[in-house]
PDB file of N, CA, C, O and CB in Angstrom:
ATOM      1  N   UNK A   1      14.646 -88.552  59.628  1.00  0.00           N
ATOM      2  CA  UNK A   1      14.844 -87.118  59.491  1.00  0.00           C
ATOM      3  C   UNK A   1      15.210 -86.523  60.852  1.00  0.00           C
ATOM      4  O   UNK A   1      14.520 -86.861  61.814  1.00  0.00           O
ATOM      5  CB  UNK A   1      13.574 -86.438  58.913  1.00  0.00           C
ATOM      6  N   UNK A   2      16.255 -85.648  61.036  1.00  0.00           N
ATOM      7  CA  UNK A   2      16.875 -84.971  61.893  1.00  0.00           C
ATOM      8  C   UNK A   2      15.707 -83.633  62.259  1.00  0.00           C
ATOM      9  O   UNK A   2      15.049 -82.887  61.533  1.00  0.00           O
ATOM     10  CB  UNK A   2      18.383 -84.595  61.236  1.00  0.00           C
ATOM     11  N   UNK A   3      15.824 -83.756  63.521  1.00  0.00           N
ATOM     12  CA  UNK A   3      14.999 -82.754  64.308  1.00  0.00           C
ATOM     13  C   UNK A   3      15.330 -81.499  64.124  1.00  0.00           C
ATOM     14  O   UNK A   3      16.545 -81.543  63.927  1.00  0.00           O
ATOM     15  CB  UNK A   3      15.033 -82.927  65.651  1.00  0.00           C
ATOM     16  N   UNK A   4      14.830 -79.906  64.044  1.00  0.00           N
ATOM     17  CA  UNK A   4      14.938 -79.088  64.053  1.00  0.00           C
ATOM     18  C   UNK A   4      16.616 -78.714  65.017  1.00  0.00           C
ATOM     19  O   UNK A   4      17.530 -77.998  64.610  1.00  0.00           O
ATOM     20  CB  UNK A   4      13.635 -78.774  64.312  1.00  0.00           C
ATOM     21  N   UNK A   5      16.567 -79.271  65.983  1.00  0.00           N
ATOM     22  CA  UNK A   5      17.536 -78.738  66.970  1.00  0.00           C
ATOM     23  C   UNK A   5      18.539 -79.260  66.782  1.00  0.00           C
ATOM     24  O   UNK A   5      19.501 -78.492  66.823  1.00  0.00           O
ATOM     25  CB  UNK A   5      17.301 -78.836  68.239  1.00  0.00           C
ATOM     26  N   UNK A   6      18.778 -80.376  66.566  1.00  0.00           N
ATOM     27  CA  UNK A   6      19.970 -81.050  65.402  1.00  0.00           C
ATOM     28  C   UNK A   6      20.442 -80.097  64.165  1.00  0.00           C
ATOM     29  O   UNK A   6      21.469 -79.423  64.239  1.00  0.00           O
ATOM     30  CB  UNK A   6      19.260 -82.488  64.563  1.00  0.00           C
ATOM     31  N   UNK A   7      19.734 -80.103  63.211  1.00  0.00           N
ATOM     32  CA  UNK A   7      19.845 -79.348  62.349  1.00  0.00           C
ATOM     33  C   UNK A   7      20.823 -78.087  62.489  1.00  0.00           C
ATOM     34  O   UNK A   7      21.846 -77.737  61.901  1.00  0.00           O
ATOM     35  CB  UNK A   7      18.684 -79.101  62.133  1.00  0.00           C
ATOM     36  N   UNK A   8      20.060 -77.568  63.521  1.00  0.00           N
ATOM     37  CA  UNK A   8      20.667 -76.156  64.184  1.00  0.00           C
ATOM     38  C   UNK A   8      21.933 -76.165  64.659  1.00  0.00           C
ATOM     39  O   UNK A   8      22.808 -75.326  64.443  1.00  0.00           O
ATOM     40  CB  UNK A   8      19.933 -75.669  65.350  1.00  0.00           C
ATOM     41  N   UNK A   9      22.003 -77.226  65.369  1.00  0.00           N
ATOM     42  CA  UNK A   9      23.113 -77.309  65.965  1.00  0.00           C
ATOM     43  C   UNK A   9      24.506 -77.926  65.231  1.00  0.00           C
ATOM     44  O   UNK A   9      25.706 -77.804  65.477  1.00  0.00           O
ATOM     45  CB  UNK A   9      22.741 -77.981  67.033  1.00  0.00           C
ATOM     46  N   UNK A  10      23.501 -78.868  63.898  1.00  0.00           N
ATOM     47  CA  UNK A  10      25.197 -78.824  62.999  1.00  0.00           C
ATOM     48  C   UNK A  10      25.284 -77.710  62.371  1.00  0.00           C
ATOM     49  O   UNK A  10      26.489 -77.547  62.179  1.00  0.00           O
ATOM     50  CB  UNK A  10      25.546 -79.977  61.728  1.00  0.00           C
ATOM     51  N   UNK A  11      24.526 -76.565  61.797  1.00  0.00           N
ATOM     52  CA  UNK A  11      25.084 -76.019  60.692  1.00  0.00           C
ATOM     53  C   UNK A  11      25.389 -74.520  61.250  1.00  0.00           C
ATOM     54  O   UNK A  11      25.805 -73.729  60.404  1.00  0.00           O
ATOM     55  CB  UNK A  11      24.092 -76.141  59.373  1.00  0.00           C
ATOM     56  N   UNK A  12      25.269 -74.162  62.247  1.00  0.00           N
ATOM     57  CA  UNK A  12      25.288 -73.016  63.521  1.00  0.00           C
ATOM     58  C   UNK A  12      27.093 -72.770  63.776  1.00  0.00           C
ATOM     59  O   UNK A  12      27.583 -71.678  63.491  1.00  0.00           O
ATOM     60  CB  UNK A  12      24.335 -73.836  65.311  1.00  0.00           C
ATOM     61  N   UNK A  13      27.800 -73.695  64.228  1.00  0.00           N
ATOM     62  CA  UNK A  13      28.867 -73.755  63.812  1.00  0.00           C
ATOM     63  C   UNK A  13      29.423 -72.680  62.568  1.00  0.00           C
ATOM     64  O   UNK A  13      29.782 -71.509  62.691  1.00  0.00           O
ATOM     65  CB  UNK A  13      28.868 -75.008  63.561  1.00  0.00           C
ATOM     66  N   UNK A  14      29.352 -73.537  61.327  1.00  0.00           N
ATOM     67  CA  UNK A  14      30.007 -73.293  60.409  1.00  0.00           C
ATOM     68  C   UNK A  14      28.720 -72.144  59.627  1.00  0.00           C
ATOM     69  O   UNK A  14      28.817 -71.807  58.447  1.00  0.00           O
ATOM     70  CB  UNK A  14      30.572 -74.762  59.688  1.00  0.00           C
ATOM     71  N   UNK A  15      27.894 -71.804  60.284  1.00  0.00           N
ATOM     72  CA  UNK A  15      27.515 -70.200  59.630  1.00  0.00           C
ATOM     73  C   UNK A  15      28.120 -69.302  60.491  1.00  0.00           C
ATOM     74  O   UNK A  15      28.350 -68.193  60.010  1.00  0.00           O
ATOM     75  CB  UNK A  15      25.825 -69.733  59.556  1.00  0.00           C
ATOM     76  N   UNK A  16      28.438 -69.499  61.651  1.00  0.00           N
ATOM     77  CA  UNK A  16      28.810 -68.071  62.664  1.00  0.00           C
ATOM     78  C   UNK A  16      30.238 -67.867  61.865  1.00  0.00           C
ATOM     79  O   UNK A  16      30.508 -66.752  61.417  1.00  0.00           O
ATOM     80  CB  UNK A  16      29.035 -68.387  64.817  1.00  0.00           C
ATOM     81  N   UNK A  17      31.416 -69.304  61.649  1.00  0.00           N
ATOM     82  CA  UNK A  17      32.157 -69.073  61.016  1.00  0.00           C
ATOM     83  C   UNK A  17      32.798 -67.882  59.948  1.00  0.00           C
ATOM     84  O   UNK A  17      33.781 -67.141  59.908  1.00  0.00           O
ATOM     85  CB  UNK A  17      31.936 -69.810  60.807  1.00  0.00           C
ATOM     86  N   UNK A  18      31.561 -68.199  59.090  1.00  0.00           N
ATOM     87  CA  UNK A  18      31.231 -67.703  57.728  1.00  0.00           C
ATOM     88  C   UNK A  18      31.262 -65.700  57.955  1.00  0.00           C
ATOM     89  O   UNK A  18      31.852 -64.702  57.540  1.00  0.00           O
ATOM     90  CB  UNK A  18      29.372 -68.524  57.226  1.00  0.00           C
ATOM     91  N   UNK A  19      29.996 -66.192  59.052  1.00  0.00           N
ATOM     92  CA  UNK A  19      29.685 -64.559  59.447  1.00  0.00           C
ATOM     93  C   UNK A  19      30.997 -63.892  59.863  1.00  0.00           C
ATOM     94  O   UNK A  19      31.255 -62.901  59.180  1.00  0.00           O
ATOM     95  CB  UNK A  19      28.557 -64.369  60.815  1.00  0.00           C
ATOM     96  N   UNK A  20      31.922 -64.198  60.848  1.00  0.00           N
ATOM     97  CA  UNK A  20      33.245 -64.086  61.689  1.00  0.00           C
ATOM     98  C   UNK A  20      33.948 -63.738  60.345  1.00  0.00           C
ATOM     99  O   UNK A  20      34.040 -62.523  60.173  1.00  0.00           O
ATOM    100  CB  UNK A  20      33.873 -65.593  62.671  1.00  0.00           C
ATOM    101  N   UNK A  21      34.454 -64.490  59.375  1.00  0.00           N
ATOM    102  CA  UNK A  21      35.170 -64.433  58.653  1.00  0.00           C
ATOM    103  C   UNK A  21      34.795 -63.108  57.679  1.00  0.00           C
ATOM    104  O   UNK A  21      35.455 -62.069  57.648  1.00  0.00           O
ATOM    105  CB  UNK A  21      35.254 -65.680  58.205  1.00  0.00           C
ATOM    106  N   UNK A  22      33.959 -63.299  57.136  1.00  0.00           N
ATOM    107  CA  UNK A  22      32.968 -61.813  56.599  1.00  0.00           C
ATOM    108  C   UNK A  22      33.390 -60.030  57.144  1.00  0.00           C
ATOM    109  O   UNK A  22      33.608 -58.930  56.636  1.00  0.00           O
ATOM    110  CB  UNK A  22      31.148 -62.115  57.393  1.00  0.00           C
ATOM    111  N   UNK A  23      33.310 -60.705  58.538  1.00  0.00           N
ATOM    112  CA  UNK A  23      33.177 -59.490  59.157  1.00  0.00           C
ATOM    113  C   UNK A  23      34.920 -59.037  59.625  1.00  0.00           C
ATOM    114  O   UNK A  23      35.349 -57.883  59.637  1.00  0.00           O
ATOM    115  CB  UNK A  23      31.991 -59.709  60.524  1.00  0.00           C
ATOM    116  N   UNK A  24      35.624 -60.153  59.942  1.00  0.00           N
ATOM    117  CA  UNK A  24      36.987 -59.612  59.414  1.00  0.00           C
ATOM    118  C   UNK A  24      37.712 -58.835  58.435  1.00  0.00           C
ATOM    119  O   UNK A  24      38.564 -57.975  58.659  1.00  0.00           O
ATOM    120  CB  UNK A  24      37.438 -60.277  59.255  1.00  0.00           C
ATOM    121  N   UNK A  25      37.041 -59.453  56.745  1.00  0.00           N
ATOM    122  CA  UNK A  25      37.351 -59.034  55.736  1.00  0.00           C
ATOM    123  C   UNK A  25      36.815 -57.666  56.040  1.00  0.00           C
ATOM    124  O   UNK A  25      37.707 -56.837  56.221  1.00  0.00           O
ATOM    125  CB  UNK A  25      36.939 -59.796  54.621  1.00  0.00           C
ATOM    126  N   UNK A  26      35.715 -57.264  56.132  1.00  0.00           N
ATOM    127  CA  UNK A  26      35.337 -55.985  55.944  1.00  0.00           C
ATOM    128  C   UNK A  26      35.685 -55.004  57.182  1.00  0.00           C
ATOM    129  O   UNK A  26      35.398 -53.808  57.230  1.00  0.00           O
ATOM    130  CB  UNK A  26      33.902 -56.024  55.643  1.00  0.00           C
ATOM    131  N   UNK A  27      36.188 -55.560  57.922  1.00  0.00           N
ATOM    132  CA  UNK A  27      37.476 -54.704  58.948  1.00  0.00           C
ATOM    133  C   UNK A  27      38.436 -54.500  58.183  1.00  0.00           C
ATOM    134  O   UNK A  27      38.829 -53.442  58.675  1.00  0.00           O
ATOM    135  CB  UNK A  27      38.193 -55.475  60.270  1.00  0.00           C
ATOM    136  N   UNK A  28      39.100 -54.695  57.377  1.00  0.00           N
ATOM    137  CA  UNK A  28      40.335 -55.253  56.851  1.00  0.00           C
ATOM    138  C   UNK A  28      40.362 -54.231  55.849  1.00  0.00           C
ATOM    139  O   UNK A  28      41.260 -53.420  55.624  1.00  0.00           O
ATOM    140  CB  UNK A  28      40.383 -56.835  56.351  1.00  0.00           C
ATOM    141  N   UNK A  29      38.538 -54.475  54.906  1.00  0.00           N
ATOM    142  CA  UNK A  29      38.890 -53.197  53.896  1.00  0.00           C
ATOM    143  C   UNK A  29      38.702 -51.834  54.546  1.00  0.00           C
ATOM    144  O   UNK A  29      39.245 -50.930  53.910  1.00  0.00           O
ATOM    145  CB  UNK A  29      37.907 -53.186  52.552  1.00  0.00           C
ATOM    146  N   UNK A  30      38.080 -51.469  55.634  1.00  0.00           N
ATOM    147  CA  UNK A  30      37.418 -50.355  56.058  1.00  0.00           C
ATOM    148  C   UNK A  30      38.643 -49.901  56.472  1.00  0.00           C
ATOM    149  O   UNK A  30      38.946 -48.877  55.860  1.00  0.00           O
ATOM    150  CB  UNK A  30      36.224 -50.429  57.045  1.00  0.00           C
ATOM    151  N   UNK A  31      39.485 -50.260  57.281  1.00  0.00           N
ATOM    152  CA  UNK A  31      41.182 -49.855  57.790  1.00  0.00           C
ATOM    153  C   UNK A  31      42.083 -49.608  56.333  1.00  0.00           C
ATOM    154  O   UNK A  31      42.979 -48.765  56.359  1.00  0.00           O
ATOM    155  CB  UNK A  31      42.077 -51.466  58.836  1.00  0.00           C
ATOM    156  N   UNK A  32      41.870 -50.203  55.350  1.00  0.00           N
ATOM    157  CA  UNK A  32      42.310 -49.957  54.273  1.00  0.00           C
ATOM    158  C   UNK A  32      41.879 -48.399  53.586  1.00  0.00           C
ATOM    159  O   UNK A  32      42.548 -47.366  53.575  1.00  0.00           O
ATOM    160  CB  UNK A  32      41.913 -51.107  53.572  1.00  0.00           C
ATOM    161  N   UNK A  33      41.126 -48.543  53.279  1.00  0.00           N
ATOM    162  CA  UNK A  33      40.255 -47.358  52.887  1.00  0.00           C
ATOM    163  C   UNK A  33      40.484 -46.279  54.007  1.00  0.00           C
ATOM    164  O   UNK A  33      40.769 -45.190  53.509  1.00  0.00           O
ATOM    165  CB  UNK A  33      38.615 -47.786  52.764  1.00  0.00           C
ATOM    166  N   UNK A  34      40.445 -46.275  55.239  1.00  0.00           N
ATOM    167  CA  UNK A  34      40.853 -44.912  56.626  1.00  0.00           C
ATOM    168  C   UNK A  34      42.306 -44.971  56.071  1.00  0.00           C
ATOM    169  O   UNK A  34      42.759 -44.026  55.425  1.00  0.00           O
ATOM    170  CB  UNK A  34      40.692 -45.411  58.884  1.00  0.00           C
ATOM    171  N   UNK A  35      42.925 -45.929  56.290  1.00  0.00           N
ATOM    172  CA  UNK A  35      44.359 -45.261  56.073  1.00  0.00           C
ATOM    173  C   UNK A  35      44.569 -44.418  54.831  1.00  0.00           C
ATOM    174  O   UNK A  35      45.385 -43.497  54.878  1.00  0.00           O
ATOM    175  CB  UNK A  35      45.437 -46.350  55.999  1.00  0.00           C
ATOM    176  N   UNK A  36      43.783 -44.706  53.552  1.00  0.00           N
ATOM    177  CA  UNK A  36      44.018 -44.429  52.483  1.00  0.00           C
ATOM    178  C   UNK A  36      43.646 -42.429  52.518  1.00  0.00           C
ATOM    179  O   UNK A  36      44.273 -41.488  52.032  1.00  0.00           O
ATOM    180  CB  UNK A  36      43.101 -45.579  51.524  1.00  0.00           C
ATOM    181  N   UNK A  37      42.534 -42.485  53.219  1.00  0.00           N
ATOM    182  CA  UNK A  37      42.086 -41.175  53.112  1.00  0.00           C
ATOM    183  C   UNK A  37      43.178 -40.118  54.070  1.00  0.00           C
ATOM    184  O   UNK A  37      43.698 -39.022  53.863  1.00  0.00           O
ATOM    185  CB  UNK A  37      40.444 -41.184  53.640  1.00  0.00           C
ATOM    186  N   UNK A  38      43.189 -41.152  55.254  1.00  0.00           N
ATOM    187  CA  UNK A  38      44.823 -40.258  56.468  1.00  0.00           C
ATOM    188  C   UNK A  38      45.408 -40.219  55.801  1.00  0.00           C
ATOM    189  O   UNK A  38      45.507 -38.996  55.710  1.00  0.00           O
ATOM    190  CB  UNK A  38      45.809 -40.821  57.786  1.00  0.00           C
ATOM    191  N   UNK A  39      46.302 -40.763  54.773  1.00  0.00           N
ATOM    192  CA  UNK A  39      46.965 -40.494  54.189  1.00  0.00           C
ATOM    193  C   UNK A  39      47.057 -38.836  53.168  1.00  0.00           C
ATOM    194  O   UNK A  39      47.795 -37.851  53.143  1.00  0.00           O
ATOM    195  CB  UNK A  39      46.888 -41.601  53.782  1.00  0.00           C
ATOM    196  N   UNK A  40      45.692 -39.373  52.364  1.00  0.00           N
ATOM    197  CA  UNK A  40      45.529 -38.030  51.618  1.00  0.00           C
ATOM    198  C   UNK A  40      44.980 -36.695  51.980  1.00  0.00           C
ATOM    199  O   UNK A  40      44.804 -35.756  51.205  1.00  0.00           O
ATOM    200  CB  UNK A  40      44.869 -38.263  50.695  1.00  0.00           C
ATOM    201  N   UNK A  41      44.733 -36.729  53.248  1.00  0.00           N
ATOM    202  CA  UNK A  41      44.156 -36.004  54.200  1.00  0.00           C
ATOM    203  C   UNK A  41      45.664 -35.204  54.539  1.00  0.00           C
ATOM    204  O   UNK A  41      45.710 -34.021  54.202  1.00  0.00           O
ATOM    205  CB  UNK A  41      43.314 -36.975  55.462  1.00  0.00           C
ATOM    206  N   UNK A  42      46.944 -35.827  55.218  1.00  0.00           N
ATOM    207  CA  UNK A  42      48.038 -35.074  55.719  1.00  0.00           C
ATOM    208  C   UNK A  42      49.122 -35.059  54.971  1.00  0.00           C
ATOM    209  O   UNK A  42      50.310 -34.903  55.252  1.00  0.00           O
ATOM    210  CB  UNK A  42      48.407 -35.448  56.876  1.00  0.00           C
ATOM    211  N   UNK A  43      48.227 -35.348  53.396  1.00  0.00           N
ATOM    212  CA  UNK A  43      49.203 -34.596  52.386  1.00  0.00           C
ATOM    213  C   UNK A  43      50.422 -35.302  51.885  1.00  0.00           C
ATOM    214  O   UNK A  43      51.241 -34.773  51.133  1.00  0.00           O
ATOM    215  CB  UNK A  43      49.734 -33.355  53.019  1.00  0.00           C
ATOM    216  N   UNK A  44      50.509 -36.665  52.394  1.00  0.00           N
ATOM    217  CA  UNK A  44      51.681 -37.210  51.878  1.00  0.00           C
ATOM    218  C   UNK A  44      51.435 -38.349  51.064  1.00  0.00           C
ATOM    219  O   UNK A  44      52.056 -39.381  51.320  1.00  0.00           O
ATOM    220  CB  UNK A  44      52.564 -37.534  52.883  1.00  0.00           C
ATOM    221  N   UNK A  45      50.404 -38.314  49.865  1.00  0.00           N
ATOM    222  CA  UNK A  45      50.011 -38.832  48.911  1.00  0.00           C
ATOM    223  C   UNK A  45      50.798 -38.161  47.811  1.00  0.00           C
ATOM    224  O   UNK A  45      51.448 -37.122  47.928  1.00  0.00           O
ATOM    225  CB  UNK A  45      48.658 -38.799  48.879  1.00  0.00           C
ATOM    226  N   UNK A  46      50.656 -38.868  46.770  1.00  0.00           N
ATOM    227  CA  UNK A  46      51.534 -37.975  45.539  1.00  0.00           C
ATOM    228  C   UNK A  46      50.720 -36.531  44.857  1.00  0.00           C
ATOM    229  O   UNK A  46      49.494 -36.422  44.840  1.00  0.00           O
ATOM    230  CB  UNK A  46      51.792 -39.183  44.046  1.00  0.00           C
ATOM    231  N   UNK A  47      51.560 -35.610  44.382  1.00  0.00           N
ATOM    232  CA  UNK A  47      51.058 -34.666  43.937  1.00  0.00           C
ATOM    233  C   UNK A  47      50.524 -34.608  43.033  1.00  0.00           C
ATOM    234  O   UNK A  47      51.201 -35.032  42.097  1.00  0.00           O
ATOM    235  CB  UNK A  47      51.544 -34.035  43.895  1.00  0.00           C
ATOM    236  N   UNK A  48      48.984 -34.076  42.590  1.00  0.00           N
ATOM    237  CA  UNK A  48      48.783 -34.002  41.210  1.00  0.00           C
ATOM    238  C   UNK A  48      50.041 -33.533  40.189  1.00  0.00           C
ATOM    239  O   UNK A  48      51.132 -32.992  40.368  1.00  0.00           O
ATOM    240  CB  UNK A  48      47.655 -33.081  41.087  1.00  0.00           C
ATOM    241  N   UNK A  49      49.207 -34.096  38.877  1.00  0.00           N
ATOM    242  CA  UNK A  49      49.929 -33.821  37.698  1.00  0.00           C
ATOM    243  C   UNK A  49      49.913 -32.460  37.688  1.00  0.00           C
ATOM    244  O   UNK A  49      50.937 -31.883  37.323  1.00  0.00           O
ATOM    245  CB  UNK A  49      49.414 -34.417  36.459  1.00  0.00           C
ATOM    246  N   UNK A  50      48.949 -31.825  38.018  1.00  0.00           N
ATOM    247  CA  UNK A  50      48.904 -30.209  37.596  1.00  0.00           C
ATOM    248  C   UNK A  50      50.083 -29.026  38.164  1.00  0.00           C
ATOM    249  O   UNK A  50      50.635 -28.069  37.621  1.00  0.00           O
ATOM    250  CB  UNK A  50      47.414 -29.656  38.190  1.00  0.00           C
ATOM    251  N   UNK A  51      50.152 -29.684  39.657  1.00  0.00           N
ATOM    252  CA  UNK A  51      51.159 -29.419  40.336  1.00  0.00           C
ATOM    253  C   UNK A  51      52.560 -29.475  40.059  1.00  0.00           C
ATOM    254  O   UNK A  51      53.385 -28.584  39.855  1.00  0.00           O
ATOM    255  CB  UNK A  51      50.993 -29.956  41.120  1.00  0.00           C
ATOM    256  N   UNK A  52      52.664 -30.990  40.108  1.00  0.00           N
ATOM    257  CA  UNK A  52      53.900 -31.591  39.234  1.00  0.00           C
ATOM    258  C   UNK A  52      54.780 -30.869  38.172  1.00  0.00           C
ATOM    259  O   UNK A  52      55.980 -30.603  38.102  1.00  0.00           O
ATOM    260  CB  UNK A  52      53.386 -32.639  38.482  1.00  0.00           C
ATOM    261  N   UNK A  53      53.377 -30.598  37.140  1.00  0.00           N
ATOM    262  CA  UNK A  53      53.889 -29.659  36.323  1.00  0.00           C
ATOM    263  C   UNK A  53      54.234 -28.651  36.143  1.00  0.00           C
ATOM    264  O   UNK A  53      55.170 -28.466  35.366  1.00  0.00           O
ATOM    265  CB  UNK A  53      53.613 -29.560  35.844  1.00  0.00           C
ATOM    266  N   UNK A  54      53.628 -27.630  36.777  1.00  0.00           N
ATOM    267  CA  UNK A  54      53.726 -26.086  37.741  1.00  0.00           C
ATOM    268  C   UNK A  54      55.223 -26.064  38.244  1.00  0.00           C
ATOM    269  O   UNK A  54      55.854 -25.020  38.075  1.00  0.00           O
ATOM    270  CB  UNK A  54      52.532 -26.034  39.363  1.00  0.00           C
ATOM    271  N   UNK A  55      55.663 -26.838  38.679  1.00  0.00           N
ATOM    272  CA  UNK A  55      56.618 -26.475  39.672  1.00  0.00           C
ATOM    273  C   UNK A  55      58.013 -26.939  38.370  1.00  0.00           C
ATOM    274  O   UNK A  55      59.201 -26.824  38.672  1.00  0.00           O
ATOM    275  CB  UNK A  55      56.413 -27.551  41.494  1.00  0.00           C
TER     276      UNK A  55
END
């Protein structure tokens, strides 16, 4: 049986990985989601239907 510090040291690696990768994705959606709101924020999202129709 492999020692505590062994242990650690194989699977330490490929969890920081895991974490890294994680934490990309959720950069990825959070920039998704800001742009989405800048967007509808300076108005150059599509117009409601209500509008649409109005005019």
């Amino acid at each position: 049986m492999a020692n505590v510090r062994e242990m650690v040291n194989t699977h330490l690696p490929v969890a920081l990985k895991l974490i890294n990768s994680a934490a990309l994705v959720a950069i990825a959606l959070s920039t998704l989601c800001a742009a989405g709101s800048l967007r509808e924020m300076s108005g150059r999202s599509a117009a409601p239907a209500a509008v649409t129709e109005a005019d």
